[in-house]
BASESE-170993 format. One record per residue: residue number from 1; residue in one letter; chain; x, y, z of N, C-alpha, C in turn. Coordinates in nm, 4 decimals. Atoms other than C-alpha are relative to their C-alpha. Layout:
# BASESE-170993
{torse NUM 'A' 'A' {X Y Z} {X Y Z} {X Y Z}}
...
This chain:
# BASESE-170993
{torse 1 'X' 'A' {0.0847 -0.1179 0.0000} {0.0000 0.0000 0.0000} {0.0892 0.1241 0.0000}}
{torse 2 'X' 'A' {-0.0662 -0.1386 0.0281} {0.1233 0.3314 -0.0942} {-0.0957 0.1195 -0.0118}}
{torse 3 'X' 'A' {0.1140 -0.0725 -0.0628} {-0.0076 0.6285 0.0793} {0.0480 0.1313 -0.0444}}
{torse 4 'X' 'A' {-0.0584 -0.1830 0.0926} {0.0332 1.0410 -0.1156} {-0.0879 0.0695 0.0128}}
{torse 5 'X' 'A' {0.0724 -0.1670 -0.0253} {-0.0589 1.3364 -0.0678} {0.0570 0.0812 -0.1230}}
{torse 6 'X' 'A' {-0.0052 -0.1593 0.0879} {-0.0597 1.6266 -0.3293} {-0.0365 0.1187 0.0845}}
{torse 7 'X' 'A' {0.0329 -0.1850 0.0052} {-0.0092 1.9981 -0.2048} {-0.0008 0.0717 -0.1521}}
{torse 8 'X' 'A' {-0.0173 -0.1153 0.1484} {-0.0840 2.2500 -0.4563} {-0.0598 0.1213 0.0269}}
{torse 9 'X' 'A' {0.1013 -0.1414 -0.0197} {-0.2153 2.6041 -0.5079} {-0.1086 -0.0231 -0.0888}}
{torse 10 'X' 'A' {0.0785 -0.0273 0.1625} {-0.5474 2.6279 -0.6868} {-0.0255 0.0703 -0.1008}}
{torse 11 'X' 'A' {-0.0483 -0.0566 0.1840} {-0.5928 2.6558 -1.0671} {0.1290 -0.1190 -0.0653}}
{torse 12 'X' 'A' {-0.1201 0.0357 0.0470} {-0.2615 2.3964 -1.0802} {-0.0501 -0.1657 -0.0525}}
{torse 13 'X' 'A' {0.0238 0.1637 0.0197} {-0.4495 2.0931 -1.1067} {0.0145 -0.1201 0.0896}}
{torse 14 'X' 'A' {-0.0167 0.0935 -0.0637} {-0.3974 1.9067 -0.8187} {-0.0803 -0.1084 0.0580}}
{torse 15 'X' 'A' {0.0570 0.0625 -0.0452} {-0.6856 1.7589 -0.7005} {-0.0762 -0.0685 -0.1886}}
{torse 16 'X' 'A' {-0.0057 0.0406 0.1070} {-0.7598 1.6788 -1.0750} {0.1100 -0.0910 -0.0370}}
{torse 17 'X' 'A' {-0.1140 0.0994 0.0028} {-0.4172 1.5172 -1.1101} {-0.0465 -0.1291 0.1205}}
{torse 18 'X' 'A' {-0.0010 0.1036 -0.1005} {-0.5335 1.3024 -0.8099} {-0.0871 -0.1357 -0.0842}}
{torse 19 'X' 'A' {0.0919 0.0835 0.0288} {-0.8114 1.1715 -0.9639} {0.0114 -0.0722 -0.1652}}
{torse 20 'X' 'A' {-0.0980 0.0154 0.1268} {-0.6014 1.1215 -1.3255} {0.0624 -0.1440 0.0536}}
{torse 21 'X' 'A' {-0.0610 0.0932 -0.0381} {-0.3714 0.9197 -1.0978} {-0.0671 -0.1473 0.0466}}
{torse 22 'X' 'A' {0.0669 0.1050 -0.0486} {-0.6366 0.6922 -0.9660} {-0.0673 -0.1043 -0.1086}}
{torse 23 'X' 'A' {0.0416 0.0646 0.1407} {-0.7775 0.6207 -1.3638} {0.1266 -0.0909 -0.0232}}
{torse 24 'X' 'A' {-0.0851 0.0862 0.0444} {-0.4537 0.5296 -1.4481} {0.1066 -0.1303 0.0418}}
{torse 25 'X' 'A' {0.0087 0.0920 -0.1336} {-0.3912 0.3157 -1.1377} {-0.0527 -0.1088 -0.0525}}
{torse 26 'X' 'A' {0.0711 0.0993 -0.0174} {-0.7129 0.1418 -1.1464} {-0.0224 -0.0645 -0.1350}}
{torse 27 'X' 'A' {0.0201 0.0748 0.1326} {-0.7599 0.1207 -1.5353} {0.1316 -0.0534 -0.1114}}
{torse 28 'X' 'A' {-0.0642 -0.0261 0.0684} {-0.4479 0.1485 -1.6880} {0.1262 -0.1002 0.0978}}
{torse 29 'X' 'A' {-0.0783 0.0696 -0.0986} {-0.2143 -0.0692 -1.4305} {-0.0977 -0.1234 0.0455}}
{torse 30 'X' 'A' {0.0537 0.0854 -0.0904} {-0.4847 -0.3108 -1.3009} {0.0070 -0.0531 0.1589}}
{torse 31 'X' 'A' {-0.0627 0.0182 -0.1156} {-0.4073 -0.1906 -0.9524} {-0.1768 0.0593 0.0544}}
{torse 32 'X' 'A' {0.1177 -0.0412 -0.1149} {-0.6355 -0.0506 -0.6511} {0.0181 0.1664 -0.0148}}
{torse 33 'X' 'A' {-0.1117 -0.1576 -0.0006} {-0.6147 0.3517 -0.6361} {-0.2022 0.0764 0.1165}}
{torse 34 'X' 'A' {0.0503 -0.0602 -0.0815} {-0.8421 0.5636 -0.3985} {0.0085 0.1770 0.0167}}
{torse 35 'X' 'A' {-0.0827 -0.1176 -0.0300} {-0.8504 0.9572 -0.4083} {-0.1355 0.0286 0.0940}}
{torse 36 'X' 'A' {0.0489 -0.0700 -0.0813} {-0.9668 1.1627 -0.1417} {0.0036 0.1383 0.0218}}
{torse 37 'X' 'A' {-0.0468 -0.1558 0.0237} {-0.9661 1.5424 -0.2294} {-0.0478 0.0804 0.1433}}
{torse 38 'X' 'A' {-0.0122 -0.1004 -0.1020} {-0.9869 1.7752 0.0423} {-0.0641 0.0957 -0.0381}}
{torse 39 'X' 'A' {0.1109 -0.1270 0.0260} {-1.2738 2.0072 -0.0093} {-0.0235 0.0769 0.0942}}
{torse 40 'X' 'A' {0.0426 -0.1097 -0.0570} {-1.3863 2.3522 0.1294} {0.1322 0.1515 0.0086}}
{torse 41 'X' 'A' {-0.0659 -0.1563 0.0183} {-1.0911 2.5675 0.0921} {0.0330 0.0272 -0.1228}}
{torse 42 'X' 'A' {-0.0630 -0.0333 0.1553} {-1.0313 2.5547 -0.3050} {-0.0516 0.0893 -0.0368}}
{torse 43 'X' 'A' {0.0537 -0.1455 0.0667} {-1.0169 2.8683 -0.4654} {0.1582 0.0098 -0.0540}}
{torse 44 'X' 'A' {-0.1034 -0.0209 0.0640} {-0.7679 2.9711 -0.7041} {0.1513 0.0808 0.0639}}
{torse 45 'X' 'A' {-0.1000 -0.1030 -0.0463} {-0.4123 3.0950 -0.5325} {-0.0191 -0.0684 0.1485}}
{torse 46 'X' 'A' {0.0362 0.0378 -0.1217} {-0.5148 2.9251 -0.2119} {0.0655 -0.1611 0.0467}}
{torse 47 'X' 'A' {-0.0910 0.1155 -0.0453} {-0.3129 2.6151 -0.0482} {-0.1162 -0.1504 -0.0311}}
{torse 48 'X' 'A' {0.0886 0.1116 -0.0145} {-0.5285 2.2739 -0.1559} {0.0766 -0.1255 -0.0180}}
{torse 49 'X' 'A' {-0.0619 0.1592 -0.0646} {-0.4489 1.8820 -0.0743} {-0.0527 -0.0776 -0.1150}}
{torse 50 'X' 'A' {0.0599 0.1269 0.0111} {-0.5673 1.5604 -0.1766} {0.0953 -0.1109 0.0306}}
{torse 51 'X' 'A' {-0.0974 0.1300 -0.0835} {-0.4851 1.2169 -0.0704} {-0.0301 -0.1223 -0.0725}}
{torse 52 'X' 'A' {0.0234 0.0922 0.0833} {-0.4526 0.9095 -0.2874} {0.0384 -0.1248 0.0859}}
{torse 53 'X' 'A' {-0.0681 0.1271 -0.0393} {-0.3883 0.4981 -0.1674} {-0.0234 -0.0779 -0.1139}}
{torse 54 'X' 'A' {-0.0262 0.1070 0.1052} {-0.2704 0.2946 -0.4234} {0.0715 -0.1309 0.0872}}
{torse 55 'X' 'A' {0.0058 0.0577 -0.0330} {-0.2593 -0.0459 -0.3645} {-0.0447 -0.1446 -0.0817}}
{torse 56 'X' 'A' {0.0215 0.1177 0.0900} {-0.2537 -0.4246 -0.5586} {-0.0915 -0.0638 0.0901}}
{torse 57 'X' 'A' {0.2033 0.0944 -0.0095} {-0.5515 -0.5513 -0.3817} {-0.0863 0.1313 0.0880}}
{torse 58 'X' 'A' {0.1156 -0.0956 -0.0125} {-0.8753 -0.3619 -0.2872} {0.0668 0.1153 0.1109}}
{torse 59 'X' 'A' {0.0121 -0.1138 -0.0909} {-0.8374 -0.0879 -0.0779} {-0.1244 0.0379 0.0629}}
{torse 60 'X' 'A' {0.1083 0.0401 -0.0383} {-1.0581 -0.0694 0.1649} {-0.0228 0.1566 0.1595}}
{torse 61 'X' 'A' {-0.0970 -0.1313 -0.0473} {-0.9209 0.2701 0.3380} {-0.1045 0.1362 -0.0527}}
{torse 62 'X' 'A' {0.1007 -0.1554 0.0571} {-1.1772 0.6273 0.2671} {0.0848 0.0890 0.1107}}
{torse 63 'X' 'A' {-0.0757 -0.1444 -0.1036} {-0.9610 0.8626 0.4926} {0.1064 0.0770 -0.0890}}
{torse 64 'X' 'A' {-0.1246 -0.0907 0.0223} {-0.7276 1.1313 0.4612} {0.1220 -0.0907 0.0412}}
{torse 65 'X' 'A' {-0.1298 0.0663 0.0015} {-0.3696 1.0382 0.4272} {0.1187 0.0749 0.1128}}
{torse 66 'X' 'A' {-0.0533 -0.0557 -0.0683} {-0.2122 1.1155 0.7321} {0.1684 -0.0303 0.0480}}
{torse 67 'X' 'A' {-0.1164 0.0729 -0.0023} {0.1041 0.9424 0.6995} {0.0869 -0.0196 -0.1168}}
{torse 68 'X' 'A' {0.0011 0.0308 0.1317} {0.2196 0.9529 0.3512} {0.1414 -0.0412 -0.0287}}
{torse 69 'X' 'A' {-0.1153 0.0876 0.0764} {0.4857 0.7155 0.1600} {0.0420 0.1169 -0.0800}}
{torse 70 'X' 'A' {-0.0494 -0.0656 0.1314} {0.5075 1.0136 -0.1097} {-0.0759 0.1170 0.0445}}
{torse 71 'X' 'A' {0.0480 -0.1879 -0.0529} {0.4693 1.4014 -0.0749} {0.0230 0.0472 -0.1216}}
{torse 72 'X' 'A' {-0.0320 -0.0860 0.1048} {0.4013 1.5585 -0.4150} {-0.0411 0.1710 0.0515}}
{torse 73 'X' 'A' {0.0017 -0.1196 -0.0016} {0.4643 1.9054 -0.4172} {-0.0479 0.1146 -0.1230}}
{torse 74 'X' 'A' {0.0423 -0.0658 0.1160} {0.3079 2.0904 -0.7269} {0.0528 0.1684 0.0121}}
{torse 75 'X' 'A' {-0.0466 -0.1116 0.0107} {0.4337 2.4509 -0.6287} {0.0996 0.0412 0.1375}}
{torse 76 'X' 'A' {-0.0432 -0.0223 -0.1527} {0.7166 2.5150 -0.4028} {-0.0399 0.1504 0.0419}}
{torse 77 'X' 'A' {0.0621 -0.1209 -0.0831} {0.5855 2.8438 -0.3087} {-0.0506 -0.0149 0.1231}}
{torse 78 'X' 'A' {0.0593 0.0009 -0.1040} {0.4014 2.6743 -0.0829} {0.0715 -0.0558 0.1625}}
{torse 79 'X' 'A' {-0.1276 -0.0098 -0.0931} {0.7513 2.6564 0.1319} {-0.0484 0.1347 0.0947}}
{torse 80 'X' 'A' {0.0200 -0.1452 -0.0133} {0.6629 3.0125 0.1991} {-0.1379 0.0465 0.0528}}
{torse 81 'X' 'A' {0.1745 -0.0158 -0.0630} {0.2722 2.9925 0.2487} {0.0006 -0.0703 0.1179}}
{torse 82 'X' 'A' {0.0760 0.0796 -0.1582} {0.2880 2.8061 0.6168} {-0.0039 -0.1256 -0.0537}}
{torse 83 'X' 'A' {0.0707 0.0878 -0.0005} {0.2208 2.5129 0.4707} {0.1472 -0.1099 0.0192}}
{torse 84 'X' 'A' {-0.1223 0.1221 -0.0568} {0.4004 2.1611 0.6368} {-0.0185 -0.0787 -0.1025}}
{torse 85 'X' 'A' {0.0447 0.1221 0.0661} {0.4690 1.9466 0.3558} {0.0423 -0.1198 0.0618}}
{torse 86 'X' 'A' {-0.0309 0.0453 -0.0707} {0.6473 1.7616 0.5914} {-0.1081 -0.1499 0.1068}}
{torse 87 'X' 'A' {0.0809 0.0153 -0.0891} {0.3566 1.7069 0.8218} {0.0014 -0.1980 -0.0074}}
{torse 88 'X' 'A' {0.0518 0.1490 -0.0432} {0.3177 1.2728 0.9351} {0.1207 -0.0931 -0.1142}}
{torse 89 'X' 'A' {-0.1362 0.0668 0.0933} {0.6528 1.2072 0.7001} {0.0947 -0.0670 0.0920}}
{torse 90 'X' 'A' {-0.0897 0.0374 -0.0710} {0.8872 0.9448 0.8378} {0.1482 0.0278 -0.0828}}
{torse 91 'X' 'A' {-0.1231 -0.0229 0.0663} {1.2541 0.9519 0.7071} {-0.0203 -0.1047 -0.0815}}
{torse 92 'X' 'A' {0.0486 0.0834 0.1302} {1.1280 0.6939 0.4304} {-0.1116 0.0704 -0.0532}}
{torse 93 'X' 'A' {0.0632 -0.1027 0.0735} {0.9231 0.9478 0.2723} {0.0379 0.0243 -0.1067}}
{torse 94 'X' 'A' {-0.0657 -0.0392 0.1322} {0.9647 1.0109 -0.0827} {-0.0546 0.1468 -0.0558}}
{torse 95 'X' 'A' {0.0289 -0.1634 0.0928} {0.9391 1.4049 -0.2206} {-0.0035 -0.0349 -0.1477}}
{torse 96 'X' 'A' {-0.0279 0.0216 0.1734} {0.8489 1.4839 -0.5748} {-0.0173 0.1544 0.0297}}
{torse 97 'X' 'A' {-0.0412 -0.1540 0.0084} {0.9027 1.8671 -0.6128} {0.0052 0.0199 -0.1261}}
{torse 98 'X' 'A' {0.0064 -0.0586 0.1376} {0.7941 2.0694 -0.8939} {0.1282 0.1240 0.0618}}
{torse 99 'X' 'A' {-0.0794 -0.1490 0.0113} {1.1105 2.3500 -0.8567} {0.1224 -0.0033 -0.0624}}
{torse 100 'X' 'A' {-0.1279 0.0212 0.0982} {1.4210 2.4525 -1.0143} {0.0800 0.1012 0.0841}}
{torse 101 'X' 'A' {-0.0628 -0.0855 -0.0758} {1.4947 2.6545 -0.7541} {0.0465 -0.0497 0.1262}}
{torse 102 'X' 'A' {-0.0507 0.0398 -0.0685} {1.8031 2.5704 -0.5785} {0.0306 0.0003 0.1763}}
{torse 103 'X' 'A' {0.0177 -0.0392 -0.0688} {1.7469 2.7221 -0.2648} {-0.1164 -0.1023 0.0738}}
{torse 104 'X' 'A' {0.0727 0.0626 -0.0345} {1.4186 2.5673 -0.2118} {0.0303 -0.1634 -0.0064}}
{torse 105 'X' 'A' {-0.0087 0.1004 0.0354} {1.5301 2.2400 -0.3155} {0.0735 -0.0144 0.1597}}
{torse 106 'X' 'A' {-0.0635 0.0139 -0.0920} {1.7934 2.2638 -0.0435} {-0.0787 0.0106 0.1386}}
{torse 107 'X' 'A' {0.1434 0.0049 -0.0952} {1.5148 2.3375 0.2074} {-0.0452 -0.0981 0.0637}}
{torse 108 'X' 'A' {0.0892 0.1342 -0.0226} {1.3437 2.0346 0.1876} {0.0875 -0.0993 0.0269}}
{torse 109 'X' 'A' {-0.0640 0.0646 -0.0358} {1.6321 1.8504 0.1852} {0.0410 -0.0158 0.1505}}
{torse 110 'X' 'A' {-0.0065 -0.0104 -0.1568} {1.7217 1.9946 0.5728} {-0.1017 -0.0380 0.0864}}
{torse 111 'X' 'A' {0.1682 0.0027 -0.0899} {1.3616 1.9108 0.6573} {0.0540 -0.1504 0.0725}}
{torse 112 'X' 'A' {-0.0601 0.1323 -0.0386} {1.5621 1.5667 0.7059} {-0.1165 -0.1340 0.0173}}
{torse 113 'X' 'A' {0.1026 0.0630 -0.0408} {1.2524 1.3627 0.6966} {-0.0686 -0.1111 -0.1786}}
{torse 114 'X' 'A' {-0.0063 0.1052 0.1191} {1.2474 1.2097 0.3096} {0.1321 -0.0654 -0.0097}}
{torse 115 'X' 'A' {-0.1111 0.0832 0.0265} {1.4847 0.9317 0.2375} {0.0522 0.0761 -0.1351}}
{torse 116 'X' 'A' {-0.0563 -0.0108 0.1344} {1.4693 1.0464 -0.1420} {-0.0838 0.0958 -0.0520}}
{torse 117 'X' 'A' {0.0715 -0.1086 0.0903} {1.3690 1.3541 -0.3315} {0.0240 0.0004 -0.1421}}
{torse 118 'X' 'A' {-0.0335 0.0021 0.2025} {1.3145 1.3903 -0.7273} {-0.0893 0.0981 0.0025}}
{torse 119 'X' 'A' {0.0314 -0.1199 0.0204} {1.2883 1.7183 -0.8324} {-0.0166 -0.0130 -0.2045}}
{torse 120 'X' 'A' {0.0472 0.0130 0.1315} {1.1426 1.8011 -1.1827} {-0.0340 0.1633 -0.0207}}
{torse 121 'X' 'A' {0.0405 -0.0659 0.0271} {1.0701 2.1451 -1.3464} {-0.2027 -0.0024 -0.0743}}
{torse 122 'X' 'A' {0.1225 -0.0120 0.0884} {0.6922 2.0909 -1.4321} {-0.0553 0.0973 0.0060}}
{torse 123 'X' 'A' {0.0446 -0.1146 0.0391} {0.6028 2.4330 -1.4371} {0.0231 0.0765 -0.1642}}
{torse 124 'X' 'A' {-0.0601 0.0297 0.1594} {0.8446 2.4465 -1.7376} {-0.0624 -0.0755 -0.0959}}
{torse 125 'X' 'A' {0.1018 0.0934 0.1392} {0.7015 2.1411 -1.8839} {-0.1127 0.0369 -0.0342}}
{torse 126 'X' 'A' {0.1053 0.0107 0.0389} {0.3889 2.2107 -1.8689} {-0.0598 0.1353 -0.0865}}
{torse 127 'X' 'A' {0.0458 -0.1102 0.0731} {0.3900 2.5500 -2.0219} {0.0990 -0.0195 -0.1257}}
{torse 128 'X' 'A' {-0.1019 0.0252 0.1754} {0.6831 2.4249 -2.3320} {-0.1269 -0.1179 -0.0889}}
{torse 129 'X' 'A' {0.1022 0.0281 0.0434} {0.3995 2.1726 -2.3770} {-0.1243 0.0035 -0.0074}}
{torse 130 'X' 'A' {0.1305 -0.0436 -0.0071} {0.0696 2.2999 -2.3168} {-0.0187 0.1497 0.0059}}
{torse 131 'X' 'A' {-0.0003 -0.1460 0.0110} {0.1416 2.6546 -2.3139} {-0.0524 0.0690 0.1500}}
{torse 132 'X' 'A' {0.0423 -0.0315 -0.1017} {-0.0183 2.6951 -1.9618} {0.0500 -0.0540 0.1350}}
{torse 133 'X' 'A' {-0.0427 0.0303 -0.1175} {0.0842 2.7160 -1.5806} {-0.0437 -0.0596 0.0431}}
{torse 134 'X' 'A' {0.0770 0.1110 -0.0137} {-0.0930 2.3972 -1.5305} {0.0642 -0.1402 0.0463}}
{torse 135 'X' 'A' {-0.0988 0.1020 0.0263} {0.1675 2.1629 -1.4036} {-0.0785 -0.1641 0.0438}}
{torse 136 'X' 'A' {0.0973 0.1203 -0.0613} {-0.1010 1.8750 -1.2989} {0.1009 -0.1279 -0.1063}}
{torse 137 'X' 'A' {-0.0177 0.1165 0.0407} {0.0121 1.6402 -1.5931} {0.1280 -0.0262 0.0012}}
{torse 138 'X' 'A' {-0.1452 0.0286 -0.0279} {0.3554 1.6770 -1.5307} {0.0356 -0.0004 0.0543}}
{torse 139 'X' 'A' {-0.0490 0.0282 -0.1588} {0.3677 1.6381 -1.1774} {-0.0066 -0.1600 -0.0153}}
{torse 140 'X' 'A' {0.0656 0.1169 -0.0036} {0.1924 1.3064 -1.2609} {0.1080 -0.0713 -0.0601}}
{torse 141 'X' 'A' {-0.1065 0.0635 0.0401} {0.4984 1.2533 -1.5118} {0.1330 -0.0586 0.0665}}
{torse 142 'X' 'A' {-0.1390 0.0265 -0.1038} {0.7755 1.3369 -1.2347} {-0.0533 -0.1083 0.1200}}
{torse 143 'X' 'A' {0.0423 0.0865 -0.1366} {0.5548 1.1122 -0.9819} {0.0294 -0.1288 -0.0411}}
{torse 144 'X' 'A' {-0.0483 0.1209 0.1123} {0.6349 0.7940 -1.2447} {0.1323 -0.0250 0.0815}}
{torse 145 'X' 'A' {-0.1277 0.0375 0.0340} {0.9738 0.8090 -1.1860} {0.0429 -0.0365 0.1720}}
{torse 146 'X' 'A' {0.0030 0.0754 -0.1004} {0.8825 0.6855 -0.7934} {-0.0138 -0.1557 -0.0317}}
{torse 147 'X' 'A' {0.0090 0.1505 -0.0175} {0.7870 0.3487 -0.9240} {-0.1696 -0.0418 0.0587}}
{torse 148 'X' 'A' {0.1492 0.0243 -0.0685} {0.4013 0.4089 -0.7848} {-0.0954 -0.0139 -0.1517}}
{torse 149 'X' 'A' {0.1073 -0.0119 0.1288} {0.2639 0.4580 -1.1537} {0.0937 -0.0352 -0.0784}}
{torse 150 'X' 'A' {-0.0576 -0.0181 0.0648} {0.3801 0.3578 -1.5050} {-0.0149 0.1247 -0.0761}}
{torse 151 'X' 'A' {0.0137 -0.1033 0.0936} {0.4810 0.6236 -1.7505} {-0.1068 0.0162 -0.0932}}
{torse 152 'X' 'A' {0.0812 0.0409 0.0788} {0.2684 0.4672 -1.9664} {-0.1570 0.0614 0.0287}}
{torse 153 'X' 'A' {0.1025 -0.0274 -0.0287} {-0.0486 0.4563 -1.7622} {0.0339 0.1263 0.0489}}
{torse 154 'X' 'A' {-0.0200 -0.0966 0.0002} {0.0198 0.7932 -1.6887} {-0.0657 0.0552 -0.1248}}
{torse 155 'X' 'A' {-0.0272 -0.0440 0.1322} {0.0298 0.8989 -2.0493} {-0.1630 0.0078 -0.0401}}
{torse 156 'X' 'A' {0.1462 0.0401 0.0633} {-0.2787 0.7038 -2.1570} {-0.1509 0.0510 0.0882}}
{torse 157 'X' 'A' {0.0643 -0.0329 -0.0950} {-0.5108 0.8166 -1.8311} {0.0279 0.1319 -0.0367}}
{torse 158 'X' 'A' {0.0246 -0.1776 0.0151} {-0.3955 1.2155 -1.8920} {-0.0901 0.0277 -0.1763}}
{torse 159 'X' 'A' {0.0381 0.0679 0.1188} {-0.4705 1.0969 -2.2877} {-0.1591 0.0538 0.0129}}
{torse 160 'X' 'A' {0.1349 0.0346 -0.0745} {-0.8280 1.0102 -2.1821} {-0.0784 0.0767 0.0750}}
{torse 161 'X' 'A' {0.0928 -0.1191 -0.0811} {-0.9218 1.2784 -1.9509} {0.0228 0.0944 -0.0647}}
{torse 162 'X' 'A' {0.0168 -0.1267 0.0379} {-0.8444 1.5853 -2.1313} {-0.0159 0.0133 -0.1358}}
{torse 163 'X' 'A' {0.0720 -0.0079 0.1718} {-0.9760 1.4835 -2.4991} {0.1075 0.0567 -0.0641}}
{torse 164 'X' 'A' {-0.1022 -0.0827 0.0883} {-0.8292 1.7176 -2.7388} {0.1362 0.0326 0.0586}}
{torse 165 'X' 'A' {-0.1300 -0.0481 -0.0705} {-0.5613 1.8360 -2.5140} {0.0573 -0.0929 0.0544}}
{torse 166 'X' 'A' {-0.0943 0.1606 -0.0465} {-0.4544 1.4939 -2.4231} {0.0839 -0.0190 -0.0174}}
{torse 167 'X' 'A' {-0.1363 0.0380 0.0390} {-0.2118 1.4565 -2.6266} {0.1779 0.0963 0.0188}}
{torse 168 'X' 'A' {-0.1025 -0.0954 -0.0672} {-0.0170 1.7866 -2.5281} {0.0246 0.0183 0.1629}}
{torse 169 'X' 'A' {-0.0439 0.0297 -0.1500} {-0.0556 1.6918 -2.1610} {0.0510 -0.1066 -0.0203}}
{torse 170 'X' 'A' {-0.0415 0.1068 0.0451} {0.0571 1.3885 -2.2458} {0.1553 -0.0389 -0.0028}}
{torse 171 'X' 'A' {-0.1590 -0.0191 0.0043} {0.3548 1.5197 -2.3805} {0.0860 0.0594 0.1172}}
{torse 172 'X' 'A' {-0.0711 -0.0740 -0.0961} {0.4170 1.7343 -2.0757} {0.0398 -0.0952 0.1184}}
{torse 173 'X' 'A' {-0.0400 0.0999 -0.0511} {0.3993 1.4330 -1.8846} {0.1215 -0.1092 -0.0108}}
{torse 174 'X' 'A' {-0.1505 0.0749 0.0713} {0.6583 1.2503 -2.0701} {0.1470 0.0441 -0.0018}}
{torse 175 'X' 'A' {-0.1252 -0.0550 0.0201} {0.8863 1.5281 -2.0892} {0.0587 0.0376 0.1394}}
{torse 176 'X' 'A' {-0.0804 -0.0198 -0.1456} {0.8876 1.5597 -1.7164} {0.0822 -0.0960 0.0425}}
{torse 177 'X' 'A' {-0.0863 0.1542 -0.0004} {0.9390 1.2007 -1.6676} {0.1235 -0.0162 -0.0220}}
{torse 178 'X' 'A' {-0.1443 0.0523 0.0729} {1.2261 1.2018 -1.8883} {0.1346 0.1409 0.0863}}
{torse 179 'X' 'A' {-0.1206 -0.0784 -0.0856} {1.4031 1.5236 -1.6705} {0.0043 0.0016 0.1487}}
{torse 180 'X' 'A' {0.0155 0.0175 -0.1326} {1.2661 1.4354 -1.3184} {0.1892 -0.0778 0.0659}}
{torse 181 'X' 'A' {-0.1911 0.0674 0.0113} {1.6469 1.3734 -1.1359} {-0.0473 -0.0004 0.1725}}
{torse 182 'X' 'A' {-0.0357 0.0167 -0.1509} {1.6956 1.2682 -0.7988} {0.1023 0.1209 0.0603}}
{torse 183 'X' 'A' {-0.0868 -0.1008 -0.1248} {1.8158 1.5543 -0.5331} {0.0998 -0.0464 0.0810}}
């Protein structure tokens, strides 16, 4: 069982990416996947969650994720907004960090509480391939390169949910994938 959380600001896609991740989980992997979005404070610019459990047999789990195997980060800004990404992380914790900013990167690293961080520019990606500050499908790309999702089902699940624009999230997904680097 593998337990994640997404921070993000809203507008970035995160609680949308959750539920991306759980298609391509449950349909696209033939695994278990579970999201749990965190409703009542979303509003665009504003700190929002969600909580996913993936898992090869049923899941049987409806809670918040208070303990999480994996901490995606969709905007490090939110270093700066109060917010603990930290929060119920043991030192086997895995970070995925959308930043390119070395400072912040180093940050998280002192937080001393992930074994392993992989940092990825998907703010970049997602605006060289989709033209917009939207990094949802390319968080989903740099989250691949944990070993919790394939690239693939990734690909084919962002594909699938955004019709026409599928195929340029798609790509933004792929192209994160392919620069996501271990910290």
């Amino acid at each position: 069982m593998q337990k994640i959380k997404f921070y993000g600001i809203g507008g970035q896609g995160a609680v949308t990416a959750a539920k991306i991740l759980s298609v391509a989980v449950s349909l696209h992997m033939n695994e278990y996947a579970v999201t749990i979005p965190a409703y009542g404070h979303e509003r665009r610019g504003a700190p929002v969650y969600a909580h996913i459990i993936v898992d090869s047999e049923p899941v049987l789990l409806n809670c918040y994720v208070y303990e999480p195997d994996i901490v995606a980060v969709f905007d490090d800004n939110l270093l700066d907004m109060g917010v603990n990404i930290a929060e119920g992380c043991s030192g086997k914790a895995v970070l995925v960090l959308n930043s390119a900013d070395p400072d912040k990167i180093a940050r998280c690293k002192a937080m001393g509480c992930f074994e392993k961080i992989y940092v990825c520019d998907a703010t970049g990606a997602a605006i060289a391939n989709i033209g917009l500050n939207i990094p949802n499908s390319a968080m989903l790309g740099a989250l691949a390169k944990t070993g919790v999702v394939t690239i693939e089902a990734v690909k084919a699940a962002v594909i699938e949910s955004f019709g026409k624009r599928g195929e340029k999230n798609g790509n933004a997904a792929e192209y994160a994938y392919e620069h996501t680097e271990e910290a």
